[in-house]
N, C-alpha and C positions, 0 to 999 in steps of 0.2 A: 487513691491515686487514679487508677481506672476511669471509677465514675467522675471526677473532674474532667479528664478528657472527654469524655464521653459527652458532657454538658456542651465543651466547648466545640466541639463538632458536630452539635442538635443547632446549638446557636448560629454557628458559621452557616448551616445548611438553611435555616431559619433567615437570613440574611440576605443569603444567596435569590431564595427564593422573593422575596421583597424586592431585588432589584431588577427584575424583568427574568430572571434563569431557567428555562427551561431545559431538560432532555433533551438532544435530537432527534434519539430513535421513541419518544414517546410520540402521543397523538397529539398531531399536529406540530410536529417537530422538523427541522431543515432538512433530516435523512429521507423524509418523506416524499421530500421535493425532487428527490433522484432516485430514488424506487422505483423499476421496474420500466424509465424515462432513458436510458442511454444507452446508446448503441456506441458498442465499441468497435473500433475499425478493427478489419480483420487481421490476425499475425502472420509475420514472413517467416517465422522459424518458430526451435521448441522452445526456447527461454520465452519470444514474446509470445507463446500461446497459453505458456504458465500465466504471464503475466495476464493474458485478457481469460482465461480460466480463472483466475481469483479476483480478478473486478467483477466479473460475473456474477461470482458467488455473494458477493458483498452488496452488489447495485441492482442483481434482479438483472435479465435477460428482457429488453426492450422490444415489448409488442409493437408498439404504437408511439417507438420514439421519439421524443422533444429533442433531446442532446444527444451530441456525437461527442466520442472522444477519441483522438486522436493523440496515439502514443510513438517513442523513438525509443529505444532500448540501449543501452550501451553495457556490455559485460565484458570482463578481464580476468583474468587470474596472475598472481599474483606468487611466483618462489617467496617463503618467510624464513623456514627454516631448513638448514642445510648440514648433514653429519660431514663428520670427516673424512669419508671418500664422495662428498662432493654428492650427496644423492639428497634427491628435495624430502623432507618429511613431512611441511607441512605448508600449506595452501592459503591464500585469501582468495577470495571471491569477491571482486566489487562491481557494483552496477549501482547507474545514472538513468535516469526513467525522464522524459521528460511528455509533457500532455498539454494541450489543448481542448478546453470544453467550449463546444462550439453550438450554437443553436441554426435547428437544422431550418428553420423556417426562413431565417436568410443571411447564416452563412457565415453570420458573425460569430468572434471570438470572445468567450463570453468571460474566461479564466484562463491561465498555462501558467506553467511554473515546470522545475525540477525537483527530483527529492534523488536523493542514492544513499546506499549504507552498503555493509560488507558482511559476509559471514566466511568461515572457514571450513577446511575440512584438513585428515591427519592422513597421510599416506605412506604409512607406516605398517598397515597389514598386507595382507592376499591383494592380487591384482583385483579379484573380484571384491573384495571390501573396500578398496581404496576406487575404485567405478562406482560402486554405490556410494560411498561417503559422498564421492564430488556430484553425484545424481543430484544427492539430499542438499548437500552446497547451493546448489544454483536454486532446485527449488524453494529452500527459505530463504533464499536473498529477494525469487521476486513476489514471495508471498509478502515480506518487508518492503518493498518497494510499492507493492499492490495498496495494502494497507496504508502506508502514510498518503497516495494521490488519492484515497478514498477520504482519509482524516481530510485534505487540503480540501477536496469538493465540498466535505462537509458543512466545513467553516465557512465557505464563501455562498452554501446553496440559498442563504437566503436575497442573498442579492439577484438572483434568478427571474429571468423574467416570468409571468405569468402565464 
């Protein structure tokens, strides 16, 4: 049973490859087009500096940038759950990111879009556990937020001009 699957996804990959498929992150791949190419504008607060702290990490800090990117942050919280004397026990966290990849040579707009998701946190322990739960809240939401406008650049970098 195994090795049949096993066939069918040598074959599917076998396929793949045939019809133009490349990696991004291989050589000469789209991810390469934004490596160490964008400057992210600077954050007004901690959430968007999480956020330009993990594009960073992902796109390379821009020596000699080609692209800017230009981000908006939107964060909220969110009461979910609530006991019987009315005390919150648990959290959502959502945020709305949205960006603009703009080429710095003249200014135009090269991509933008939105992306948002949610995580949660439980506040239900110590005042100090339920501080750090909501710490960790905010930072994977814009580690998830980071990630997907990274995915979105990805997809679109070969349209990039030269």
């Amino acid at each position: 049973m195994w090795l049949s699957d096993r066939r069918v996804f040598l074959g599917s990959l076998l396929a793949l490859t045939g019809c133009g498929f490349a990696p991004v992150y291989g050589p000469g791949g789209a991810a390469n087009l934004l490596q160490n190419r964008v400057a992210v504008d600077e954050p007004a607060d901690r959430d968007s500096y999480l956020l330009v702290r993990q594009l960073e990490t992902r796109l390379g800090r821009g020596n000699a940038p080609v692209y800017g990117l230009s981000l908006g942050l939107d964060v909220k919280q969110e009461r979910m759950a609530i006991d019987a004397s009315n005390i919150t026990t648990r959290f959502n966290v959502i945020g709305k990111s949205t960006f603009a990849l703009r080429d710095l040579r003249d200014g135009k707009v090269i991509t933008s879009g939105s992306v948002n998701s949610f995580t949660g946190y439980s506040a239900t322990g110590s005042t100090a556990a339920t501080l750090a739960a909501k710490r960790d809240a905010y930072e994977r939401l814009v580690t998830i937020l980071a990630d997907q406008i990274v995915n979105r650049l990805i997809a679109t970098a070969d349209e990039l001009p030269a």
